[in-house]
C-alpha positions as CSV (number, residue, x, y, z in Angstrom):
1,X,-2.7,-27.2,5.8
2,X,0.2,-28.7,4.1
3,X,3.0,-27.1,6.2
4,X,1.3,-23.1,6.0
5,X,-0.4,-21.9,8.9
6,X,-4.0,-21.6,9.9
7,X,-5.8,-18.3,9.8
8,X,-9.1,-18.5,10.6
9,X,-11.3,-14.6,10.0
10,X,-14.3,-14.2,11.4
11,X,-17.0,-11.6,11.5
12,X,-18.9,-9.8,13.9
13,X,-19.3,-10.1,18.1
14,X,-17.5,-13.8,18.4
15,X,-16.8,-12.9,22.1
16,X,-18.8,-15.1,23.5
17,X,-17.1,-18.2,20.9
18,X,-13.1,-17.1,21.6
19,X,-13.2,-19.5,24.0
20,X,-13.6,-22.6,21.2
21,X,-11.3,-20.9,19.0
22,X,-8.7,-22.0,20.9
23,X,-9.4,-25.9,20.3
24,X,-9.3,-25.1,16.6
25,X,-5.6,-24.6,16.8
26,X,-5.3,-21.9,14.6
27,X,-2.1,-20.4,14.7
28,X,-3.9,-16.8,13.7
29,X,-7.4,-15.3,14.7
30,X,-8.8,-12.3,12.6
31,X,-11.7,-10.8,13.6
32,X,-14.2,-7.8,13.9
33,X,-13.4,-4.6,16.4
34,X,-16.8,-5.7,18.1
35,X,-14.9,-8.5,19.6
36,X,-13.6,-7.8,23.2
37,X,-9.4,-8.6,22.6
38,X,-8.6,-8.3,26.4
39,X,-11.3,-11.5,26.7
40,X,-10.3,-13.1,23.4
41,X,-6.7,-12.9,24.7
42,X,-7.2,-14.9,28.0
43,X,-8.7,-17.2,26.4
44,X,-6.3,-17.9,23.7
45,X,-3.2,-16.8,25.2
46,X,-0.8,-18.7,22.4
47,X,-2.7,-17.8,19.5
48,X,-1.7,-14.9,17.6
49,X,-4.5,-12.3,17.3
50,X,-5.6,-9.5,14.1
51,X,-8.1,-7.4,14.3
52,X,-10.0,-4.5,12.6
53,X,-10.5,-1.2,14.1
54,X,-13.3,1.2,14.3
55,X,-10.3,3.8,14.5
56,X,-12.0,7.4,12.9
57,X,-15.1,6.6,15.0
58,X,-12.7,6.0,18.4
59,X,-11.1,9.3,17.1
60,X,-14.0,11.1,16.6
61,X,-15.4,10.3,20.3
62,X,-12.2,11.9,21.8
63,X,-10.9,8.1,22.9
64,X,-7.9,8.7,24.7
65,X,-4.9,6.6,22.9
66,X,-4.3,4.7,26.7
67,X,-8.0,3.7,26.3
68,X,-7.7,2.6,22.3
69,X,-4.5,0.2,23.7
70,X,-6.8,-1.2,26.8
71,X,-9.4,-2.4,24.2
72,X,-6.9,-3.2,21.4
73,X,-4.3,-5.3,23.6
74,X,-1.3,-2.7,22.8
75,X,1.1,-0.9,23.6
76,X,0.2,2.8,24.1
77,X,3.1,3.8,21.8
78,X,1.4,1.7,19.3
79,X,-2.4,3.1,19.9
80,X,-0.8,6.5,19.2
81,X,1.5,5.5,16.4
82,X,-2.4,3.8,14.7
83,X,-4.1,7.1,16.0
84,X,-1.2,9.1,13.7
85,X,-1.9,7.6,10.5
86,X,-5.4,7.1,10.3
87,X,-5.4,11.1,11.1
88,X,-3.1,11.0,8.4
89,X,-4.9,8.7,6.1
90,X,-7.7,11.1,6.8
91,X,-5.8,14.3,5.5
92,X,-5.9,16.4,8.6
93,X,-3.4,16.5,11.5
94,X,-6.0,16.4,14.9
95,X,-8.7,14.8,16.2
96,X,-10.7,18.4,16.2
97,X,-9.0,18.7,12.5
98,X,-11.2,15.4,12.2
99,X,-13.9,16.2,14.3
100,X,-14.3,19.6,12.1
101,X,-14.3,17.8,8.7
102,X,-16.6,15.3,9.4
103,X,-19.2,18.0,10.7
104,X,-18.4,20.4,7.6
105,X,-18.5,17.5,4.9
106,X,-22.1,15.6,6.8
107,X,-24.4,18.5,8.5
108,X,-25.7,21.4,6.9
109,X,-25.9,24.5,9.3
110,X,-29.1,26.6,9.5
111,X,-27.7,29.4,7.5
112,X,-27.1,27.3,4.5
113,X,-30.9,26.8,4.1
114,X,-32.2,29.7,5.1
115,X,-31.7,33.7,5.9
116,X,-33.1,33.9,9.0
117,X,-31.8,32.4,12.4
118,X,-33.3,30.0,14.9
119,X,-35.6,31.8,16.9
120,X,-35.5,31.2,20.6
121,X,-38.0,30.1,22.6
């Protein structure tokens, strides 16, 4: 590669192919959030791993930040320190802030469509 190093990006679950990667000797793997980066890890221990997050979803689900660094291979400072600015990135300050503006901006509540409440029963 003419001196520059080798980034190979892939797409999608490629847990079951991080073991091969390694034999590519990429200097950089990128891939998708589906991939399991505690596995791809062990099995490329010298290769220097990217990936993308499914961080307002992980958010959303109440993910504690120990639990986002367990699947991410971080640091915990650096789960919360992601957590902060995709909240931020996001325009509110909480997960419930979150949580709140997802459900106002994507569900409609009964009373918006009609006067009379659910009926029980």
């Amino acid at each position: 590669a003419m001196g520059a190093g080798v980034r190979l990006h892939v797409c999608g679950n490629v847990t079951d192919l991080v073991a091969d990667f390694e034999t590519l000797g990429c200097e950089l793997v990128d891939s998708d959030f589906l991939c399991d980066f505690a596995h791809a890890r062990a099995n490329m221990p010298t290769t220097a791993l990217l990936g993308n997050i499914e961080p307002a979803s992980w958010l959303l689900r109440g993910t504690p930040d120990k639990e986002i660094a367990r699947r991410l291979v971080v640091s915990d400072h650096t789960a919360r320190e992601h957590a902060k600015r995709v909240l931020q990135k996001l325009g509110v300050r909480t997960r419930t802030e979150l949580a709140g503006q997802v459900f106002a901006e994507h569900c409609e509540p009964w009373w918006a469509t009609s006067e009379d409440p659910p009926r029980e029963g």
